[in-house]
N, C-alpha and C positions, 0 to 999 in steps of 0.2 A: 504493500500500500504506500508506503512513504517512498519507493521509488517511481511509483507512479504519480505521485504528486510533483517529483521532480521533474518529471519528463515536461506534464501538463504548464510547470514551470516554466520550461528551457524554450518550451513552443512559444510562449506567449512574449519574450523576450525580445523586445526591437532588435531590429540585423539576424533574427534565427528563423530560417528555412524551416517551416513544421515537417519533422522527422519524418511523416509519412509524404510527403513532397519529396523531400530530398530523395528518399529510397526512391521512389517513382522516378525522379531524373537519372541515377546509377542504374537505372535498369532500362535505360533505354539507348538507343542508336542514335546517333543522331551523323544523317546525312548529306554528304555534300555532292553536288550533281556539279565534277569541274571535268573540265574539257579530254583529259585521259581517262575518264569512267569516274564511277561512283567510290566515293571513301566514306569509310566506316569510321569515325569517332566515336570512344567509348571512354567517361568518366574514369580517370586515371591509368589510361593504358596507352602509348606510345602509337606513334601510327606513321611506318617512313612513306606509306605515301602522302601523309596531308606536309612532313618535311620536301620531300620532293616540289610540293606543290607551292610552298614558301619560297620554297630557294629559285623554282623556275619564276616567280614574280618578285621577286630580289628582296622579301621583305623578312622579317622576322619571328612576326607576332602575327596570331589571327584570333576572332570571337565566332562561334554561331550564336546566333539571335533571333528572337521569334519577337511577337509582337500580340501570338494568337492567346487568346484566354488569361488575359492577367492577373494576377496571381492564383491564379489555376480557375477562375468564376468559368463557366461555359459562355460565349456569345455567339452569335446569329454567327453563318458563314459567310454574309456579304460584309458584316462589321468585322469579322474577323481578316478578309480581304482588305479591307478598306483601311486597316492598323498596320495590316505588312506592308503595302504597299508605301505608306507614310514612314514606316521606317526605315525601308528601303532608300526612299528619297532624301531622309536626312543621312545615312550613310552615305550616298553619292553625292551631296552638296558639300559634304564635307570632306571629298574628295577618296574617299576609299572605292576601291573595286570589291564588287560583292558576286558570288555565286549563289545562285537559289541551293536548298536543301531540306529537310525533312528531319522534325526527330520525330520517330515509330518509338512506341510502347516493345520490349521484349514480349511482355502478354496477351497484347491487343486490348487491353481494359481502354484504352481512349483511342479517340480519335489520333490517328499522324497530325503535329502541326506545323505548315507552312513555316521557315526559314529560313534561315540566310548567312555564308558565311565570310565574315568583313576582314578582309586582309587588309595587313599592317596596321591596324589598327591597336592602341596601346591596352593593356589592360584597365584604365584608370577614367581612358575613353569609351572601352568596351562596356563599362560597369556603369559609367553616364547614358549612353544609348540603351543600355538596359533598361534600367529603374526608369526613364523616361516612358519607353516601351509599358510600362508597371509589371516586371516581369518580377517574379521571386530571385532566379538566377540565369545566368547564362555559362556558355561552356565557353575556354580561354584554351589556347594552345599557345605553345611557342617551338620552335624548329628544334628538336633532339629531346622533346618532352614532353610527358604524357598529358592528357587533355583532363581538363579539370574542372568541375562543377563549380562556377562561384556563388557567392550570394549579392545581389544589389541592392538589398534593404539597408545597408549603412550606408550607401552614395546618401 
């Protein structure tokens, strides 16, 4: 009992990703559709082809980023278009190159939702396009390192 008080705790804590979210992002895919085929992104596991795909656009750093279902609420599919699409556009005003992608459930318990992944982009800018987005977290990579779920509730 007293560790589930904790838990109930930890969720409720501004900057903390409720526990059953978080497990929900480590258990998914999250796809990027670039021009040598489809790459697999998977919260904390290494991936030389999303390296590959740094190095072939001279950059260092990348984020995938949704915009769908803000902090996990369900919305319409047209509103849910209508947020990627926006955040798409402040990605390319801001100068970043973005590849569409997809992160799929392992389980299938949700819907895939539309994404996007923003090369060279900083972690610090990744985590501002996030939270603006109202996203809980986004996934970050960088070239020789595994991908990694962050949280955007302290931006």
């Amino acid at each position: 009992m007293k560790g589930q008080k904790r838990v109930r705790h930890e969720q409720r804590r501004p900057g903390r990703i409720p526990a059953a979210i978080l497990e929900a992002y480590r258990a998914t895919t999250f796809w990027v559709e670039a021009p040598s085929g489809r790459i697999a992104l998977r919260d904390g596991e290494p991936s030389a082809q999303l390296d590959e795909l740094l190095v072939k656009h001279g950059v260092e750093s990348c984020a995938f980023i949704t915009a769908w279902n803000p902090k996990s609420r369900q919305l319409a599919a047209g509103e849910n278009a209508r947020r990627q699409r926006e955040l798409e556009r402040r990605a390319t005003k801001q100068g970043y190159a973005i590849l569409p992608g997809v992160g799929a459930p392992d389980d299938g318990s949700w819907t895939p939702e539309r994404s996007c992944l923003v090369l060279g982009i900083t972690r610090a800018a990744a985590l501002r396009l996030g939270a603006a987005a109202g996203q809980y977290a986004i996934v970050v990579g960088r070239e020789a390192k595994p991908a990694k779920v962050v949280s955007c509730l302290s931006v």
